[in-house]
C-alpha positions in Angstrom: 0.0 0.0 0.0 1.0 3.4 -1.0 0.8 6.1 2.3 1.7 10.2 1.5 2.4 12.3 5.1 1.7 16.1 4.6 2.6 17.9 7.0 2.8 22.0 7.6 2.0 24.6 10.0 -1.9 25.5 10.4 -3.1 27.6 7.7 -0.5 26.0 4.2 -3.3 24.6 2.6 -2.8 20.9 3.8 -6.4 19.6 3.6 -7.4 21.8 0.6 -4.2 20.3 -1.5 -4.4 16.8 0.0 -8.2 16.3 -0.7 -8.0 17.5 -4.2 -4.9 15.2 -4.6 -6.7 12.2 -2.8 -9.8 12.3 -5.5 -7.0 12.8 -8.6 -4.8 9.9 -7.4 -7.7 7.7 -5.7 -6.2 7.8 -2.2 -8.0 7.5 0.9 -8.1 10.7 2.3 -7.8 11.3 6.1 -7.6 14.6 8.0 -5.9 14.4 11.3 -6.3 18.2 12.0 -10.1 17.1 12.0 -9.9 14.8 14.7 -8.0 16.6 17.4 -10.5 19.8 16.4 -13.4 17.4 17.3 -11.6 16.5 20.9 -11.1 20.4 21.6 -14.9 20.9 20.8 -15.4 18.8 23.1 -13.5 19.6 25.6 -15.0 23.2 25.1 -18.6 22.1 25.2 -17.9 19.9 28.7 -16.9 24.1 30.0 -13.5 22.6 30.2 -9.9 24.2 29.6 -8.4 22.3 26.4 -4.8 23.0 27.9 -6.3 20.9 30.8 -4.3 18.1 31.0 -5.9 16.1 33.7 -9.3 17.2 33.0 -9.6 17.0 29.1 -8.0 13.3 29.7 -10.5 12.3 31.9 -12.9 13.5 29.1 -11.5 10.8 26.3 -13.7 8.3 28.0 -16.6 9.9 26.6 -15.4 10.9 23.3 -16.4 9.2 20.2 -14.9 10.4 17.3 -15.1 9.0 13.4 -14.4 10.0 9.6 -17.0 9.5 7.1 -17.7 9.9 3.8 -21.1 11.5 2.4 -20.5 11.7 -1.0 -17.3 11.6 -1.4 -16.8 14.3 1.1 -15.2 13.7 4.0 -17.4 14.3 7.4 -16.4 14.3 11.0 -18.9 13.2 13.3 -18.6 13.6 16.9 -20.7 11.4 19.0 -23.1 10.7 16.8 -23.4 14.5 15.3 -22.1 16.0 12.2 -19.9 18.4 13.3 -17.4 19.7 10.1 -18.5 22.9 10.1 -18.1 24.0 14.3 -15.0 22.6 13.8 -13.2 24.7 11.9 -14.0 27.9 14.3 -11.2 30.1 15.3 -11.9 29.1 19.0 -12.3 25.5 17.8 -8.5 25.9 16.3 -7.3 26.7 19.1 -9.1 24.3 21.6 -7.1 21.7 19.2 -3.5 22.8 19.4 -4.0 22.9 23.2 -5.2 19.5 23.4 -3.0 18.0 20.6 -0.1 18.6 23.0 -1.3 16.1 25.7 0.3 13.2 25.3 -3.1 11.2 26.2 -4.8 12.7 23.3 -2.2 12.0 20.9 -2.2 8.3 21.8 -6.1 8.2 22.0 -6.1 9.5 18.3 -2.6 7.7 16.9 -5.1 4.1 16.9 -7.6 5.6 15.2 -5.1 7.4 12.5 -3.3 4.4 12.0 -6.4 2.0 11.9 -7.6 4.2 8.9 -4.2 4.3 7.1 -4.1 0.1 6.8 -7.6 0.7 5.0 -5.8 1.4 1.6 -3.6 3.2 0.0 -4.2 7.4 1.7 -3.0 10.6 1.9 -2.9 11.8 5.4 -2.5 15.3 6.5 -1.4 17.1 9.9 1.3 17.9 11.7 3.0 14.4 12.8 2.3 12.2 10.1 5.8 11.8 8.6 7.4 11.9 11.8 5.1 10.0 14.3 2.0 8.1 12.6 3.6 7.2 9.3 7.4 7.1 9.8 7.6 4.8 7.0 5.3 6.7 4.8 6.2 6.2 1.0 6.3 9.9 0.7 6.7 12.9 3.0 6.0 16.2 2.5 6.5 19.6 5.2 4.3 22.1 3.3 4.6 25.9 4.4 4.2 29.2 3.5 4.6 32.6 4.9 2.6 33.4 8.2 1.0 36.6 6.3 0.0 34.4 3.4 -1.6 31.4 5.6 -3.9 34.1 7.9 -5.0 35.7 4.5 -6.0 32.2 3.1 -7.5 31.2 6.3 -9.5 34.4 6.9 -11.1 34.3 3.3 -12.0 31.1 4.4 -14.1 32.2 7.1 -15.2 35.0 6.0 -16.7 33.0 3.0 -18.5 30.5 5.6 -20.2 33.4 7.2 -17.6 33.8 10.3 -17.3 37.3 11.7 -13.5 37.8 12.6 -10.8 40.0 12.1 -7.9 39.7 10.0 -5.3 40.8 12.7 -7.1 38.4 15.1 -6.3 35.3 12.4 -3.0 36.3 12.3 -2.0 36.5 15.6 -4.0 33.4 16.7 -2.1 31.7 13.8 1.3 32.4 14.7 0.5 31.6 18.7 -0.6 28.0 17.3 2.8 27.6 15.6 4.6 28.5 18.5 2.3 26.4 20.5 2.7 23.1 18.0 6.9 23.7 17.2 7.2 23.7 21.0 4.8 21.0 22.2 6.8 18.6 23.9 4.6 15.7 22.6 5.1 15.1 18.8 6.0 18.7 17.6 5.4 20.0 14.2 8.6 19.2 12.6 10.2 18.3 9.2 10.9 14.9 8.5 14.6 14.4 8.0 13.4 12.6 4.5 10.3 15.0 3.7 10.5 17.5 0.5 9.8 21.0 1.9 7.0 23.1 -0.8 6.6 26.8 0.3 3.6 28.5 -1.3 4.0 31.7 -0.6 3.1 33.3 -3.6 1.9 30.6 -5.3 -2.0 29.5 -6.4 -3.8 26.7 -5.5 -3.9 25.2 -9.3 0.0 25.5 -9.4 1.0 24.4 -5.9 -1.5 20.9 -6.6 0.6 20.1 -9.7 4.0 20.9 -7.8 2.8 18.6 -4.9 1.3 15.7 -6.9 4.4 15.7 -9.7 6.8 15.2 -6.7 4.6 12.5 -5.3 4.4 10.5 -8.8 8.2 10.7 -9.2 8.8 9.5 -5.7 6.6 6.2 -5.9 7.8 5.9 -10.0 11.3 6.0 -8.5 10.5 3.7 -5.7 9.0 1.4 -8.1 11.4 1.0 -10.4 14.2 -0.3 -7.8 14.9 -4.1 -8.1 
């Protein structure tokens, strides 16, 4: 089975490039970001402090978290509800890079994440795939691009979903959660020793697709072809 890690600081375009490349290629495609959002949502509805560490792992008990797919869209249900859109909430974002770093929740959600990737071949996204939950991955890449760039992509995004917010408060929220997910102490956001780093500052969505998906095709071509 083929497995692609991208990995990138919130905001590169991870789940946008990786969906679009899932469907082209016929991957499996499987958003980490999603699930650890759905435990901070969670954790926020229970009127509980995601950075919590005692608390928010006495929580995992209760949580039920899963992946679907309506349509060929993916869908994150959370006990039983649909909840794709709450997740992606500035608040929500914020709830998850608190609880990602508790070493608890990273374990709770490394089963599920792996479980998924022996399904087929997939193209997971987040923030420790090529280091952590797919060492072995048969391609890695760290995508980035400038901070600037990412809380301009991120607040057209939720401005287009109906989101009242600010684009100074994106941006600063943004670069706290990439201090807050370089430093964790559990599994931080790091470049693979083998990944290929893409930067796309500057560069549309079309364009940055074809980069990623050429340098995928040559690696498994090149992989293939060794006796």
């Amino acid at each position: 089975m083929i497995s692609i890690a991208i990995d990138g600081p919130s905001g590169a375009g991870k789940s946008t490039i990786a969906k679009i490349l899932a469907k082209e290629l016929g991957y499996i495609y499987i958003d980490t970001g999603a699930l650890y959002r759905a435990v901070g949502l969670f954790a926020l509805r229970q009127g509980v402090e995601p950075d919590d560490r005692e608390d928010v792992t006495g929580l995992l008990g209760g949580v039920d978290v899963a992946l679907r797919f309506v349509n060929g869209e993916q869908r994150v249900v959370l006990n039983g509800g649909d909840v794709s859109r709450e997740i992606r909430r500035p608040e929500v974002s914020m709830a998850a890079s608190a609880v990602s770093a508790i070493p608890a929740v990273r374990e709770f959600l490394f089963v599920l994440q792996r479980s998924i990737a022996k399904s087929g071949d997939c193209l997971m996204d987040g923030r420790d795939i090529g280091t952590v939950v797919l060492p072995d991955a048969s391609v890695k890449i760290f995508l980035t691009a400038s901070p600037e760039e990412r809380a301009g992509r991120r607040y057209k995004e939720l401005r287009e979903k109906g989101l009242d917010v600010e684009y100074e408060t994106v941006l600063a929220e943004l670069k706290q959660r990439d201090h807050n997910d370089s430093t964790r102490a559990a599994a931080p956001l790091k470049q693979a020793a083998d990944a290929v780093l893409v930067d796309t500052t500057g560069i549309e969505l079309p364009q940055a697709v074809e980069l990623i998906k050429n340098i995928i095709l040559d690696k498994i071509n090149s992989q293939e072809e060794k006796p």
